[in-house]
N, CA, C and O of each residue as an XYZ file, in Angstrom:
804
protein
N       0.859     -1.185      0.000
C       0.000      0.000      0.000
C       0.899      1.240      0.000
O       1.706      1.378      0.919
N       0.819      2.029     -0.847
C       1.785      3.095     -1.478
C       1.405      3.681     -0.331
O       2.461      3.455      0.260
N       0.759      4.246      0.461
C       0.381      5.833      1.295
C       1.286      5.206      2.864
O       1.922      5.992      3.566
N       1.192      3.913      3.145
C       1.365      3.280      4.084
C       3.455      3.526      3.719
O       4.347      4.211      4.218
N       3.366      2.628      2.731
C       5.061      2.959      2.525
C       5.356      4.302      2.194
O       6.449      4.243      1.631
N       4.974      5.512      2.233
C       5.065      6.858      2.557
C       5.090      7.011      3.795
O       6.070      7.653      4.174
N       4.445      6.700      4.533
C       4.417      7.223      6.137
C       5.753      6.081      6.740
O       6.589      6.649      7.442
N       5.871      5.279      6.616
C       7.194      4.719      7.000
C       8.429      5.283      6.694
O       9.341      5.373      7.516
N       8.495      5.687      5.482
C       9.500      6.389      5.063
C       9.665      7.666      6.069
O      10.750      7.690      6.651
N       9.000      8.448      6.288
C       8.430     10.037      6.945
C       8.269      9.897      8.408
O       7.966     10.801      9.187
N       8.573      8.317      8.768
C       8.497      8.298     10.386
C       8.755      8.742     11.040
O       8.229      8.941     12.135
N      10.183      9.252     10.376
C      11.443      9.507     11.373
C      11.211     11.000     11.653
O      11.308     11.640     12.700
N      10.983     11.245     10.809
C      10.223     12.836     10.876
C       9.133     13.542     11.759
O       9.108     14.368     12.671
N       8.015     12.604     10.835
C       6.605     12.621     11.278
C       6.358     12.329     12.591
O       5.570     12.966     13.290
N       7.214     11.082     13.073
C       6.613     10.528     14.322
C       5.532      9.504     14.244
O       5.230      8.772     15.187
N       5.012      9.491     13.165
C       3.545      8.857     12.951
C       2.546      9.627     13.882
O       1.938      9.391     14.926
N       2.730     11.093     12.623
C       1.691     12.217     13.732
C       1.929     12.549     14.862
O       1.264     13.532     15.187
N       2.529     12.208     15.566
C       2.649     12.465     17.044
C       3.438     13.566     17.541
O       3.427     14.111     18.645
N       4.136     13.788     16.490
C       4.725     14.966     16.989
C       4.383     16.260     15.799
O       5.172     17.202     15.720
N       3.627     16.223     15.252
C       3.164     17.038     13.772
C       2.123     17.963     14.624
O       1.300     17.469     15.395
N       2.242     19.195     14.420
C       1.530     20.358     15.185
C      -0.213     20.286     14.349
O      -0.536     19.872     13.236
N      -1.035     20.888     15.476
C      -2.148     20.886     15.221
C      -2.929     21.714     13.404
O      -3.973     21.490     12.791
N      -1.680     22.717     13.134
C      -1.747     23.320     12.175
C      -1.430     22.506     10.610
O      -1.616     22.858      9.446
N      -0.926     21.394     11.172
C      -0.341     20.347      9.855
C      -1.567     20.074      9.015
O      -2.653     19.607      9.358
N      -1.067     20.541      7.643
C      -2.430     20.310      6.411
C      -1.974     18.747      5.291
O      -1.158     18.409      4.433
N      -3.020     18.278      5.968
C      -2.854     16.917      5.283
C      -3.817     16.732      3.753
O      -4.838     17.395      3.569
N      -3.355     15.857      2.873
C      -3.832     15.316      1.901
C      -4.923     14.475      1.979
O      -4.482     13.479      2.552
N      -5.960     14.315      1.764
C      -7.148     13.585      1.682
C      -6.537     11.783      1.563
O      -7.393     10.899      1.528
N      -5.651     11.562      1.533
C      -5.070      9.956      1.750
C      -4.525      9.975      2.590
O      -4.583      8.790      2.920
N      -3.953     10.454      3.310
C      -3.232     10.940      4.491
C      -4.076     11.167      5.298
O      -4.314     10.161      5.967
N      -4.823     12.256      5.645
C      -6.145     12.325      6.183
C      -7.114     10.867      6.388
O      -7.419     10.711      7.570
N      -7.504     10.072      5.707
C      -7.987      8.644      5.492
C      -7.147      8.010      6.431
O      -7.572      7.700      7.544
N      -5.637      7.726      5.962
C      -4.913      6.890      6.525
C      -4.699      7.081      8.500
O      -4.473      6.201      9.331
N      -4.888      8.570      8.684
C      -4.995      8.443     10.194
C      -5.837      8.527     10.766
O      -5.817      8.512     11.997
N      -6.995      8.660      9.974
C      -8.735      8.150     10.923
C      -8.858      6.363     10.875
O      -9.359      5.680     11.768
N      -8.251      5.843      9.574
C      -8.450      4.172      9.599
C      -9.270      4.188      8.998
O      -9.773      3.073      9.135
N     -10.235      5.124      7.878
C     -10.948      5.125      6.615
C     -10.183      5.016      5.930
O      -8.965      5.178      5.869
N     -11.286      4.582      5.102
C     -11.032      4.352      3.150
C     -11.281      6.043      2.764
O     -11.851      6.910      3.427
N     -10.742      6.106      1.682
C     -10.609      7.704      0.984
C     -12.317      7.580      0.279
O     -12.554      8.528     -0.469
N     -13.388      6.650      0.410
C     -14.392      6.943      0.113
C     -15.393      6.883      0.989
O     -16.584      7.099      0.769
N     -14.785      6.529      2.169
C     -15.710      6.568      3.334
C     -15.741      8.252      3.903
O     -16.738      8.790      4.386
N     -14.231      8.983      3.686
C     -14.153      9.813      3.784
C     -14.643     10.934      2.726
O     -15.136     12.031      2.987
N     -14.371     10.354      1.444
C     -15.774     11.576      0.901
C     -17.085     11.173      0.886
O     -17.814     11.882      0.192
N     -17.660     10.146      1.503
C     -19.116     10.044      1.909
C     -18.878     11.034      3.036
O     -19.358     12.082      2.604
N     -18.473     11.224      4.048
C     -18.164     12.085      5.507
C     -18.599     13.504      4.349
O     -19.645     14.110      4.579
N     -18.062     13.762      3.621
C     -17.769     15.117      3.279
C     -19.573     15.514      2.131
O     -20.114     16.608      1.971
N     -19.885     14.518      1.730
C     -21.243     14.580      1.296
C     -22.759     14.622      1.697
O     -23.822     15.085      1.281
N     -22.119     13.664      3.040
C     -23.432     13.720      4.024
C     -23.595     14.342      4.750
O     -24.627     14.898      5.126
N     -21.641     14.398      5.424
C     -22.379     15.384      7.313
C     -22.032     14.398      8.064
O     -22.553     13.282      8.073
N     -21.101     14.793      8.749
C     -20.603     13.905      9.859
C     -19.247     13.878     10.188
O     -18.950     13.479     11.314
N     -18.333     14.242      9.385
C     -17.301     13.858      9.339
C     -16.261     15.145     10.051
O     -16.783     16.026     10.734
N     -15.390     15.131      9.903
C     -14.168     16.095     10.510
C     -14.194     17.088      9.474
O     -14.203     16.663      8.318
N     -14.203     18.053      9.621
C     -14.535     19.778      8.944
C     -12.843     19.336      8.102
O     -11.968     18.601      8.560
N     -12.846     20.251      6.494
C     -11.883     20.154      5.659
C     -11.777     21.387      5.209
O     -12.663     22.191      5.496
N     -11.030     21.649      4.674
C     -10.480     22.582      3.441
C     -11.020     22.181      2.238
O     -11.021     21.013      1.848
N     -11.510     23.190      1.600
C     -11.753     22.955      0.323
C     -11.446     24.468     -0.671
O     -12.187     25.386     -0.321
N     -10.602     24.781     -1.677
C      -9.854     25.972     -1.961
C     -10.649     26.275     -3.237
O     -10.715     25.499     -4.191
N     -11.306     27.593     -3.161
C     -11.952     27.974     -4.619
C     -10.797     29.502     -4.757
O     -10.233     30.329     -4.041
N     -10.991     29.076     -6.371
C     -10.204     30.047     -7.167
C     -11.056     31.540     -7.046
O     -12.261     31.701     -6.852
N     -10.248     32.309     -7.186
C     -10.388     33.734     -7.357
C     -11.064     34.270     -8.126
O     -11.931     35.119     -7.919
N     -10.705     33.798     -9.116
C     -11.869     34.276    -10.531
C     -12.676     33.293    -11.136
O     -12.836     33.238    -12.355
N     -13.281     32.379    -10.192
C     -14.012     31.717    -10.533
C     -14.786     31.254     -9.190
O     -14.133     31.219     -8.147
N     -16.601     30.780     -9.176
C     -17.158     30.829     -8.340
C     -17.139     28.981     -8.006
O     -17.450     28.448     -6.941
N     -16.807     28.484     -8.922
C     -16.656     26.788     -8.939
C     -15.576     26.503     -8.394
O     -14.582     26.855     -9.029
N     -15.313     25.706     -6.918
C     -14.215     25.327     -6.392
C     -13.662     23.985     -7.111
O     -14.427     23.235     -7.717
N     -12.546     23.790     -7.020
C     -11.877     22.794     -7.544
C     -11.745     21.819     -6.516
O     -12.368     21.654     -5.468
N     -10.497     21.014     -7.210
C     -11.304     19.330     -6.333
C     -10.398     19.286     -5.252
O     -10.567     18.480     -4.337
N      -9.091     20.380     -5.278
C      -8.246     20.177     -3.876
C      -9.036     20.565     -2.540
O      -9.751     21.516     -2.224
N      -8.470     19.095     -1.725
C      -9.150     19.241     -0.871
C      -8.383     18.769      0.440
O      -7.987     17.605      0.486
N      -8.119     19.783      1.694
C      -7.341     18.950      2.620
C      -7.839     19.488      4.172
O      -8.522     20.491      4.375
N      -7.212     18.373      5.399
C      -7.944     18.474      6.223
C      -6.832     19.046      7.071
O      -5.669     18.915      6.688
N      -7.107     19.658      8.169
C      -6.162     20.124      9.253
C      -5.745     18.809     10.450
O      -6.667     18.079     10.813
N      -4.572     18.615     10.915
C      -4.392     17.702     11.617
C      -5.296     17.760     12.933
O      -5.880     16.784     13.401
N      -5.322     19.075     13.465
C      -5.850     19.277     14.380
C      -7.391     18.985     14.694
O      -7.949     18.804     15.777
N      -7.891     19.000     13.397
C      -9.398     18.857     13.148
C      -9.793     17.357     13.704
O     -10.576     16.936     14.556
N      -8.812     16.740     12.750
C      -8.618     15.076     12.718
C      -8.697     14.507     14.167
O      -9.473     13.687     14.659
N      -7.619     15.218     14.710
C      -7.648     14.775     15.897
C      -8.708     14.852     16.820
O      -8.818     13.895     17.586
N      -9.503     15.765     16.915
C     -10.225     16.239     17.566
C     -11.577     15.579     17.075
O     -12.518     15.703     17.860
N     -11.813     14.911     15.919
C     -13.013     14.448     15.066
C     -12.430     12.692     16.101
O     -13.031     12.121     17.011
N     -11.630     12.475     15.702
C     -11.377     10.775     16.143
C     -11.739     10.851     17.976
O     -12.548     10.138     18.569
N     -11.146     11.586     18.381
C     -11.186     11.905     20.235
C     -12.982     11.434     20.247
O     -13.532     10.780     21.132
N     -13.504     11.887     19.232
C     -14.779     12.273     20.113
C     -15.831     10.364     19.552
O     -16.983      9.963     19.385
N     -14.517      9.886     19.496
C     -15.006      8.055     18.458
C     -14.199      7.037     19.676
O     -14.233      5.808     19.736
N     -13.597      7.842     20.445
C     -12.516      6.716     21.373
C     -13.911      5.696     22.092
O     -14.921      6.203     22.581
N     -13.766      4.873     22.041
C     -14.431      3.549     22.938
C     -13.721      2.967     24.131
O     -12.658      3.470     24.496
N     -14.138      2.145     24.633
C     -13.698      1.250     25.483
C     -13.662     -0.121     25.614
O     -13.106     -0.679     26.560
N     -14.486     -0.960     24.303
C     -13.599     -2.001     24.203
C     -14.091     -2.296     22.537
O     -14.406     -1.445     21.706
N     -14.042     -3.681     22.381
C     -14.321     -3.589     21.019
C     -15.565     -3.539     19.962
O     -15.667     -3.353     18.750
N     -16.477     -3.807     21.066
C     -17.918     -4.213     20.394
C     -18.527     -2.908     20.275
O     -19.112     -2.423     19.306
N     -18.232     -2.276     21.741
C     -18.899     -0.315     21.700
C     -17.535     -0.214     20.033
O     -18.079     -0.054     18.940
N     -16.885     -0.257     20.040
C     -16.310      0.447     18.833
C     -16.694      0.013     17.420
O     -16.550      0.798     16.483
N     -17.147     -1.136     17.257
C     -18.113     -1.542     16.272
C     -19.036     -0.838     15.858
O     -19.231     -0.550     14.678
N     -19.804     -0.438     16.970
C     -21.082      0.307     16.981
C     -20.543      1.566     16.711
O     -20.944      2.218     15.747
N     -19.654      1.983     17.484
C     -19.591      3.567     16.612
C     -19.013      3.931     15.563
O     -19.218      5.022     15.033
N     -18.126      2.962     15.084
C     -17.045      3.024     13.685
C     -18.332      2.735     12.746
O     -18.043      2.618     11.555
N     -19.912      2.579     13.126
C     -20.755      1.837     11.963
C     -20.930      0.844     11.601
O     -21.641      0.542     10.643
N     -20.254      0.053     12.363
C     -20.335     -1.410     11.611
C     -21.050     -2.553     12.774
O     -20.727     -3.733     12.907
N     -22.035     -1.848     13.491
C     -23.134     -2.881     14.042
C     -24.048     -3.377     12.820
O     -24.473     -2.669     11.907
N     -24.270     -4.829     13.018
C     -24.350     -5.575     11.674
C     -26.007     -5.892     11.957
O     -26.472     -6.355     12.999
N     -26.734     -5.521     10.770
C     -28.048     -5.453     11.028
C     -28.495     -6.542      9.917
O     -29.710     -6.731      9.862
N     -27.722     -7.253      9.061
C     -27.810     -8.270      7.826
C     -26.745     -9.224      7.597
O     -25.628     -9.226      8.115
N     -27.032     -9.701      7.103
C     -26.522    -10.880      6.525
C     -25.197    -10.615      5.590
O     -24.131    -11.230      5.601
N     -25.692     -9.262      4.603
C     -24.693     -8.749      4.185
C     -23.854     -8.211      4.017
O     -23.113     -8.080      3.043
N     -23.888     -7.572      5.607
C     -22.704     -6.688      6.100
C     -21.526     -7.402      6.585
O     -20.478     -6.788      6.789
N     -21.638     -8.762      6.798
C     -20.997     -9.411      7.356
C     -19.841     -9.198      5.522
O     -18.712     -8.723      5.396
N     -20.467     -9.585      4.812
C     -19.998     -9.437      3.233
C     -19.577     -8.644      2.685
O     -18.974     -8.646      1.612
N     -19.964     -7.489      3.671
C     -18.941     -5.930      2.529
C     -17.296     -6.371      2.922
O     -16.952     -7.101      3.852
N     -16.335     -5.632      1.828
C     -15.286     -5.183      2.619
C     -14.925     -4.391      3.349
O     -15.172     -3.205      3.132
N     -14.256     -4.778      4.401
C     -13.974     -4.264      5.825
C     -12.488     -4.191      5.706
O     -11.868     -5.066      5.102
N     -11.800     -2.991      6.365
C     -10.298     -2.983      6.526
C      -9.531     -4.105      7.761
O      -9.935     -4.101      8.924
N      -8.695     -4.780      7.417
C      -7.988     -5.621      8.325
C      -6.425     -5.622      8.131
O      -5.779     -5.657      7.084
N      -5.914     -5.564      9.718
C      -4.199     -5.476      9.596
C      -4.076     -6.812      9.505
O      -4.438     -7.726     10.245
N      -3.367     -6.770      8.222
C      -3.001     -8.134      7.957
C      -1.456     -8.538      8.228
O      -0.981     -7.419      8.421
N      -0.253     -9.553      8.378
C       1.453     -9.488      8.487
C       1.405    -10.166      7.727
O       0.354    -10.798      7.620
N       2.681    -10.464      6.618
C       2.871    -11.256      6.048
C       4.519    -11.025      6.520
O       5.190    -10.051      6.863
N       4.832    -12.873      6.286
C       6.668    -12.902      6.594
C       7.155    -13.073      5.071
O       7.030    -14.090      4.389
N       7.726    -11.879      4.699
C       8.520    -11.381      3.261
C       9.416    -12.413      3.007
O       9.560    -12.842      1.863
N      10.325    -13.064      4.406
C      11.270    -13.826      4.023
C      10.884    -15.226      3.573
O      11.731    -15.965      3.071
N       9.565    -15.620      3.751
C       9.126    -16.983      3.912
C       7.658    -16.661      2.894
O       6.563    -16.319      3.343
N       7.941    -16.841      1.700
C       6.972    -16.531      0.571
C       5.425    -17.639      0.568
O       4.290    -17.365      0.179
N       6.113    -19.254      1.318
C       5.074    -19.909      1.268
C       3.984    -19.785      2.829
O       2.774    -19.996      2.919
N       4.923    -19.391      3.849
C       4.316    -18.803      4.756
C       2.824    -17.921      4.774
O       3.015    -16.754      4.435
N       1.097    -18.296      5.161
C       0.787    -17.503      4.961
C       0.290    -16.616      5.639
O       0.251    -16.633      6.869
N      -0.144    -15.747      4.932
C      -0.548    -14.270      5.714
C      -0.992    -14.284      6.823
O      -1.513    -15.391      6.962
N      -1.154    -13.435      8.143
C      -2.406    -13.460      9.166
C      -2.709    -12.092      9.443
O      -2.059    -11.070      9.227
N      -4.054    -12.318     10.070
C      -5.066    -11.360      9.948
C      -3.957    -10.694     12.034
O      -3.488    -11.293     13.001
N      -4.063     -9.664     11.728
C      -4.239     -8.865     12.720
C      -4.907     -8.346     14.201
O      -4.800     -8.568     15.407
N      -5.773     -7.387     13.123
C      -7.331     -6.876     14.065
C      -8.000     -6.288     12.756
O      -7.366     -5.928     11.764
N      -9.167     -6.252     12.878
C      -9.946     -5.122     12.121
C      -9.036     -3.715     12.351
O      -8.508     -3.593     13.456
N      -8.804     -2.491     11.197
C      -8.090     -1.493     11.403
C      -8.847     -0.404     11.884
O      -8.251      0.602     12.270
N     -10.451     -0.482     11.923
C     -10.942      0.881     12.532
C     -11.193      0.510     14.129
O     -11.631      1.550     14.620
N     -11.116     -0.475     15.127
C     -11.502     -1.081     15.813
C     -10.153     -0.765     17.384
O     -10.378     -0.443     18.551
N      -9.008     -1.012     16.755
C      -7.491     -1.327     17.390
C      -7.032      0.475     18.162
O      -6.955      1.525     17.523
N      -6.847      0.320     19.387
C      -6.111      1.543     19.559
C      -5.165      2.193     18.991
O      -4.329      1.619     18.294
N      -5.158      3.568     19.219
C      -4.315      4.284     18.957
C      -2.975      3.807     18.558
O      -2.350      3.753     17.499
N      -2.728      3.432     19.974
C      -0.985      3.224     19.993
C      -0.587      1.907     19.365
O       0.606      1.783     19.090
N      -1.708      0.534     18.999
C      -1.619     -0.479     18.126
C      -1.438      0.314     16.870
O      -0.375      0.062     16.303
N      -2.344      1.382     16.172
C      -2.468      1.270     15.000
C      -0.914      2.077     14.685
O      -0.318      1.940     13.617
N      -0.579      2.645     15.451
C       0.774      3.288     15.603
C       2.151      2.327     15.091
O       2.996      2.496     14.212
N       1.960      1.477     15.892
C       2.624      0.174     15.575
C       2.783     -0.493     14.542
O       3.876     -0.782     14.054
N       1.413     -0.879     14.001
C       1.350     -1.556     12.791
C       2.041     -0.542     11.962
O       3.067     -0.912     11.391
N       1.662      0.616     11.814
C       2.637      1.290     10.607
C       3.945      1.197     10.408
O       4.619      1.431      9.405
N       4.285      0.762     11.664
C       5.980      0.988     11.960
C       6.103     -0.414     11.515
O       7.251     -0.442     11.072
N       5.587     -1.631     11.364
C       5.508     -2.740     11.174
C       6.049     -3.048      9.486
O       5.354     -2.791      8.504
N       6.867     -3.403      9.456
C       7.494     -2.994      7.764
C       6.640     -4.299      7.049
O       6.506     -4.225      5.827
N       6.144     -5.309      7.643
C       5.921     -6.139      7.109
C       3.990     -6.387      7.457
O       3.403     -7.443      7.225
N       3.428     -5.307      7.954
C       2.292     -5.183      8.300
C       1.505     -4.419      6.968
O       2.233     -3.664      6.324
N      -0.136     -4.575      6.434
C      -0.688     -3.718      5.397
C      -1.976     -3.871      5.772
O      -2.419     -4.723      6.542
N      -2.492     -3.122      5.274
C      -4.301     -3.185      4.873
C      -4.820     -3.799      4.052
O      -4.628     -3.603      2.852
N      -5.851     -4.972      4.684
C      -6.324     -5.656      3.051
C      -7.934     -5.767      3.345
O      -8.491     -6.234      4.339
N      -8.499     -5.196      2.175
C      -9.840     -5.247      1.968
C     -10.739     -6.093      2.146
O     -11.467     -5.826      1.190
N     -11.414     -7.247      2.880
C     -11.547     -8.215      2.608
C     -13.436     -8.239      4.052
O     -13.696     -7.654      5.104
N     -13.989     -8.990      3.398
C     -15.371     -9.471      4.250
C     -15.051    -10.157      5.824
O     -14.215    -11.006      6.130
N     -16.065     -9.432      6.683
C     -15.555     -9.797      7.726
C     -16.162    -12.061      7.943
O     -16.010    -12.712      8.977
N     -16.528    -12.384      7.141
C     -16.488    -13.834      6.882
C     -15.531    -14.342      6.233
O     -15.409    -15.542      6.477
N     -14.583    -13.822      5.298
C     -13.456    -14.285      4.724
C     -12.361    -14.231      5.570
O     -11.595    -15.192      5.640
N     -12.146    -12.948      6.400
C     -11.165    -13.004      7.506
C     -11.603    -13.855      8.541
O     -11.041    -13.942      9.633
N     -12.542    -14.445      8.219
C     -12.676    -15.103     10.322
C     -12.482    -16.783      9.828
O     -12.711    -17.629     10.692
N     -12.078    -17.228      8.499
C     -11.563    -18.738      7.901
C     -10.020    -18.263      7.316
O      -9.431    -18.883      6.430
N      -9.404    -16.838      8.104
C      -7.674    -16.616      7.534
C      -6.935    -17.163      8.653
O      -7.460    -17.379      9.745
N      -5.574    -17.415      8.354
C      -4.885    -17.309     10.128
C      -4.711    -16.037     10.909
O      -4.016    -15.146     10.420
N      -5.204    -15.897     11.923
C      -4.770    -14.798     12.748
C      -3.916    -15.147     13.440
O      -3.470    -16.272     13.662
N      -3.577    -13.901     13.921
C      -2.075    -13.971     15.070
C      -2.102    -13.721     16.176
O      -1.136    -13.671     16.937
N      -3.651    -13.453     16.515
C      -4.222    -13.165     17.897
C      -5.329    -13.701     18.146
O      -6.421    -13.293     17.751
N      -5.064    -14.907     18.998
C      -6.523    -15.482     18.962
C      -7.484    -15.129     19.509
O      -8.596    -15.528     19.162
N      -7.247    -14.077     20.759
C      -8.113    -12.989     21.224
C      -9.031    -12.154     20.724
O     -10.214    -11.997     21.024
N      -8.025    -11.390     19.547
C      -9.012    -10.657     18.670
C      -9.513    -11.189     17.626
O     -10.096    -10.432     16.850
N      -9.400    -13.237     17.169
C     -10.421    -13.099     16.402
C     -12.051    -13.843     16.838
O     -13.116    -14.043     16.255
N     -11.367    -14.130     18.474
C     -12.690    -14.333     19.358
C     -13.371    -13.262     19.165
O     -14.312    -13.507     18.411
N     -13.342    -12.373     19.437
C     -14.272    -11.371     19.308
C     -15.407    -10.648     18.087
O     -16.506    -10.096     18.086
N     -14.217    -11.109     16.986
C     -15.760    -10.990     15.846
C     -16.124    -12.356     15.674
O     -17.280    -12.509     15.278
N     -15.371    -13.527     15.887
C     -16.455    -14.954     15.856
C     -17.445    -14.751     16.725
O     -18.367    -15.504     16.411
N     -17.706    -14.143     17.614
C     -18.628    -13.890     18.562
C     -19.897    -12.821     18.179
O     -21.066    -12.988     18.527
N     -19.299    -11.510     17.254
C     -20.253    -11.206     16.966
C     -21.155    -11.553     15.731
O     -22.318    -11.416     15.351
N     -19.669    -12.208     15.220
C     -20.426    -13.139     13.919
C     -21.512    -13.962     14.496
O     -22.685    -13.811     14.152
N     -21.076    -14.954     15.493
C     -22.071    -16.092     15.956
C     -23.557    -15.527     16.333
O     -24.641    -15.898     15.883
N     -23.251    -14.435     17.375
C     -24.656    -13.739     18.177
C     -25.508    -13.029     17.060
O     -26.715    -12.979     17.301
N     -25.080    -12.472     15.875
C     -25.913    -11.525     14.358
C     -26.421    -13.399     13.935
O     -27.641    -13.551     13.999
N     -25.857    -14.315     13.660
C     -26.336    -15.206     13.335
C     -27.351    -15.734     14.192
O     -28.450    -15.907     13.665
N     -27.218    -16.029     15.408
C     -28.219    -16.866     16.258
C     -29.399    -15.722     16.555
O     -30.520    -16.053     16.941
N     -29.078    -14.588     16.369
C     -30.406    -13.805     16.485
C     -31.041    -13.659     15.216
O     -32.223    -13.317     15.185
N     -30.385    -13.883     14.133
C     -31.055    -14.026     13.175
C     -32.231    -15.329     13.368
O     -33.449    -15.226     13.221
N     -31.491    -16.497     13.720
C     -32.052    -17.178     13.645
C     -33.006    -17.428     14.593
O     -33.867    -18.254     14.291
N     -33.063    -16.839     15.813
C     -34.183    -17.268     16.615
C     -35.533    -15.978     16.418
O     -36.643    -15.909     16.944
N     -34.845    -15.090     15.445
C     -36.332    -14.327     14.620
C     -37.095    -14.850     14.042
O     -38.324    -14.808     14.107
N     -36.190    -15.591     13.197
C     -36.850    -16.743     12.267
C     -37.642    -17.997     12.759
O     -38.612    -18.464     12.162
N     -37.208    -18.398     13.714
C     -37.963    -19.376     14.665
C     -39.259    -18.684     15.484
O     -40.294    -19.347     15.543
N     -39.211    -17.238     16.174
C     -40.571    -16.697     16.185
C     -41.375    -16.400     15.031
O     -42.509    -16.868     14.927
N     -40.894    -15.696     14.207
C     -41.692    -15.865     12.901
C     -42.929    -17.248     12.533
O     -44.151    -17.361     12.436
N     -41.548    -18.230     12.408
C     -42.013    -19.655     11.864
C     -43.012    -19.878     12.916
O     -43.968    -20.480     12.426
N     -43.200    -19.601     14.343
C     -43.864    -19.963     15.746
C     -45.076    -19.257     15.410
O     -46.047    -19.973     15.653
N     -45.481    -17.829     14.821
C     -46.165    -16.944     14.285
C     -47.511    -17.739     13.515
O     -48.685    -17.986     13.791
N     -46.360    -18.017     12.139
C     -46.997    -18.647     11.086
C     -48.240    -20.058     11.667
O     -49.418    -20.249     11.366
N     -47.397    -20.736     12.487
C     -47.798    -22.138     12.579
C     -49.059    -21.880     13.573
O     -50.082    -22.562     13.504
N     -48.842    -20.623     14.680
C     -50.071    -20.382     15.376
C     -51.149    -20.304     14.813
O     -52.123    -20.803     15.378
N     -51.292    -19.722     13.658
C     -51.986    -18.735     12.925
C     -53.100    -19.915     12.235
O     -54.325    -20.027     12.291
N     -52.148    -20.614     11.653
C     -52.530    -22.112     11.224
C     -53.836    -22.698     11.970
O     -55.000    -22.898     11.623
N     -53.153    -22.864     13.064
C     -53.992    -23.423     14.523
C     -55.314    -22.708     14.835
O     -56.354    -23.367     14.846
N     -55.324    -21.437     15.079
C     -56.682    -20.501     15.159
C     -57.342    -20.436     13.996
O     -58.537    -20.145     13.938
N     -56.454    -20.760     12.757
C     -57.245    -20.727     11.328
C     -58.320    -21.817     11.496
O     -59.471    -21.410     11.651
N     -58.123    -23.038     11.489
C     -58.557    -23.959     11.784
C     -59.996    -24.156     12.904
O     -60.416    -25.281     13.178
């Protein structure tokens, strides 16, 4: 991931943000990359309403702004502060991704994935989910030369290897509980139907 091997490079500098003053004007991928959005989750933010206030620069002699567009670090920061949770399931729910279908389980979802570079047949493992993981984890993973982001359904990651069996208890769990409540709707339903039957009669 090109933006990811930019900020490694710029560590030494940057800090990984941490030491970059509140006035620092970031790039809309850059911006993405330190909330733990996708660059289209972040211009949905900027279409709907909701998101961390941006820059957007219109020309002088013209009333049509153009497409540069960037956010203040300080903004950022202050937009994520107000998303901090306390463990992982409240952070589900507020990152958006309390699962109300079948098919959410199916979108792609961001996950820190490692792969070992030196050992090609070696394979990959899943991490954590990337909007989910603290601060000072996601800090880490960047610094992680052999750590990336990969797009993938939160049912395809929960049959990958992980490297923490902790964190992938935790979405088998919410996988399991969206399933068994599915299913015991369906069993009142079906309980519904069959009554209905009975008084029909």
């Amino acid at each position: 991931m090109q933006i990811i091997e930019t900020l490694r490079e710029m560590s030494e500098i940057w800090r990984l943000f941490g030491d970059m003053p509140d006035e620092t004007t970031l790039s809309v991928e850059l911006a993405a990359l330190y909330l733990g959005i996708s660059v289209k989750t972040l211009a949905r933010y900027r279409q709907n309403g909701g998101g961390p206030p941006y820059v957007q620069y219109q020309s002088e002699d013209s009333k049509a702004r153009n497409q540069r567009i960037n956010y203040m670090l300080g903004d950022l920061r202050s937009w994520r502060d107000g998303y901090k949770v306390k463990n992982t399931m409240h952070a589900a729910q507020v990152r958006g991704l309390a699962f109300n279908s079948l098919l959410d389980f199916c979108e792609p979802q961001p996950f820190w994935q490692v792969s070992d570079k030196s050992n090609s047949t070696a394979p990959s493992q899943i991490l954590s989910h990337a909007l989910t993981i603290p601060d000072d984890d996601f800090k880490k993973n960047l610094l992680e030369p052999n750590a990336g982001v990969v797009w993938i359904s939160i049912e395809n990651a929960l049959f990958q290897k992980w490297k923490n069996k902790e964190e992938r208890i935790i979405w088998h769990e919410i996988f399991t509980s969206t399933l068994n409540n599915f299913s015991r709707a369906s069993e009142s339903e079906q309980e519904r139907y069959t009554l209905n039957d009975v008084f029909d009669e």
